[in-house]
C-alpha positions in Angstrom: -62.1 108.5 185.5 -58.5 109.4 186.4 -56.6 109.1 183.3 -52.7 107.5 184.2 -49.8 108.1 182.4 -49.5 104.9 180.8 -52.6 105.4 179.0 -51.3 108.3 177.4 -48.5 106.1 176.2 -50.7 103.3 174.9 -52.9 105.7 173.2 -49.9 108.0 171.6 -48.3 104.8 170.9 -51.4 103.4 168.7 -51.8 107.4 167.1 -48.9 109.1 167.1 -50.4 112.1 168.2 -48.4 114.1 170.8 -49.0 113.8 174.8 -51.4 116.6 175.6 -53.0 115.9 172.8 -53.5 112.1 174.1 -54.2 113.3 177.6 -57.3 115.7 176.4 -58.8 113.1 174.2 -58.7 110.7 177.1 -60.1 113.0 179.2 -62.7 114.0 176.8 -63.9 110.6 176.2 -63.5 109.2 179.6 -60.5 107.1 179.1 -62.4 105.2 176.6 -59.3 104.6 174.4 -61.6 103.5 171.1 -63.4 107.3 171.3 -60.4 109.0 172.3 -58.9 107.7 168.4 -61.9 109.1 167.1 -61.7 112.2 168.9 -58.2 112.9 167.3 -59.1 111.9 164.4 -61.6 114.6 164.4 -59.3 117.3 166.1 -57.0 116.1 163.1 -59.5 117.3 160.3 -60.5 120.1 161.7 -56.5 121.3 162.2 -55.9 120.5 158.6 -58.7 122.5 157.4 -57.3 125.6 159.3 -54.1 124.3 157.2 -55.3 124.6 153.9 -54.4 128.3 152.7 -50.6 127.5 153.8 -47.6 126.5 151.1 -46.3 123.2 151.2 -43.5 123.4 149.2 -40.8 120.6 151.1 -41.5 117.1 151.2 -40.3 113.7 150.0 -40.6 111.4 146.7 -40.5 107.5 147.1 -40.4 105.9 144.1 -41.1 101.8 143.4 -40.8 99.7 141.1 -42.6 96.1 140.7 -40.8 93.1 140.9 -41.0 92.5 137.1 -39.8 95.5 136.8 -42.0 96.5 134.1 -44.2 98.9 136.2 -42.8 102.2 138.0 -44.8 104.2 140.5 -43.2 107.9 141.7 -45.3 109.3 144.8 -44.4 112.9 145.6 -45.7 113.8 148.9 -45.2 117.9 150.3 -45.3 119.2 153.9 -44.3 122.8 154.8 -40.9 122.3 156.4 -37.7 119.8 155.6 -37.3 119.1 158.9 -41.0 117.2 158.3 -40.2 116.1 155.2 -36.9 114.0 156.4 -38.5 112.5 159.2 -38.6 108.7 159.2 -42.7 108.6 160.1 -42.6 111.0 157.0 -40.3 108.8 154.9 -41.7 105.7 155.8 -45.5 106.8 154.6 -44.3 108.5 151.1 -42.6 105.2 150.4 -45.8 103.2 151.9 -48.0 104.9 149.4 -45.3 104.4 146.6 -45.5 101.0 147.6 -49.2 100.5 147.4 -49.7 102.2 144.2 -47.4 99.6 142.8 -49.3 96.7 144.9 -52.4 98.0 143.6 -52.0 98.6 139.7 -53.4 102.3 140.8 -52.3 104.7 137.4 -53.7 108.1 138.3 -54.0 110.4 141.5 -57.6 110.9 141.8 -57.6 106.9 142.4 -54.4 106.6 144.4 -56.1 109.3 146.4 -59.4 106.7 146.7 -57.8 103.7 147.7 -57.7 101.8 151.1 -54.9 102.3 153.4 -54.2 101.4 156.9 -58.2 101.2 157.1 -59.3 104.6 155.7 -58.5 106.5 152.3 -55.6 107.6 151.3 -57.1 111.1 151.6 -57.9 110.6 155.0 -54.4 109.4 156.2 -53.1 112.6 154.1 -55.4 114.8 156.8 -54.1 112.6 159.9 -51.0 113.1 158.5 -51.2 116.9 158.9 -52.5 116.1 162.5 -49.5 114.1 163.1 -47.2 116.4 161.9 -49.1 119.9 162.2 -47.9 121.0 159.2 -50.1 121.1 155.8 -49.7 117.6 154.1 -50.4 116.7 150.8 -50.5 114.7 147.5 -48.9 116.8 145.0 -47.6 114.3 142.1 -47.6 111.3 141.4 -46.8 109.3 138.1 -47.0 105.5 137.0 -44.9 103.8 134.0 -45.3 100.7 132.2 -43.1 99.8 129.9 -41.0 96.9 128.8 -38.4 97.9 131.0 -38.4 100.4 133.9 -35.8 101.1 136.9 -35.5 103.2 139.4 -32.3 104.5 141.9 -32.5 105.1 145.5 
């Protein structure tokens, strides 16, 4: 099947995931658009494994706080670079995952790390993550408060 640019588009639209990277998994999978997400979802894994030994020490916090304001959550996430770590795909998941741990009631890492989001784990969206961004990616604090009072600033 010839694969046309605009499904490249479509597919990098739904994924993220850079052209070429879009044009070989439709090519792979014979422009089947559903296999071709599964495909780089599996390139994605195996790029963050070869990831794993290197120092993410850059990153970004978000930090929520419920509408009662009586719980707090504070999601640190670290990449390798700043230049990552200030994007706004970046910035817009750390706050996501600050968001859900305060949606969720989730009060340690090992669970935040467990729960559903966007369809797969938290885990799993840290490794697409890494695909995304080809840098290491990963969960490296996080903290939830409850108290009779709690606030955070921006």
């Amino acid at each position: 099947m010839a694969i046309t640019a605009a499904m490249v588009k479509e597919l990098r639209e739904k994924t993220g995931a850079g052209m070429m990277d879009c044009k070989k998994a439709l090519t792979a999978t014979d422009g089947d658009a559903a296999k071709a997400i599964d495909w780089l979802r599996e390139k994605g894994i195996a790029k963050a494994e070869k990831k794993a030994g290197r120092v993410a020490a850059e990153g970004a916090v978000g930090a929520f706080v419920a509408a009662d304001g009586k719980t707090g959550c504070v999601v640190e996430i670290n990449c390798e670079t700043d230049f990552v770590g200030k994007t706004a795909d970046f910035t817009n998941y750390v706050n996501a995952l600050a968001d859900l741990a305060i949606s969720k009631h989730i009060n340690n890492k090992e669970a935040l790390m467990q729960a559903e989001y966007n369809g797969q784990t938290v885990e799993s969206s840290l490794t697409e993550m890494s695909g995304k961004t080809g840098e290491k990616v990963e969960l490296n604090g996080y903290a939830c408060l409850e108290k009779t009072f709690v606030s955070a600033y921006n």
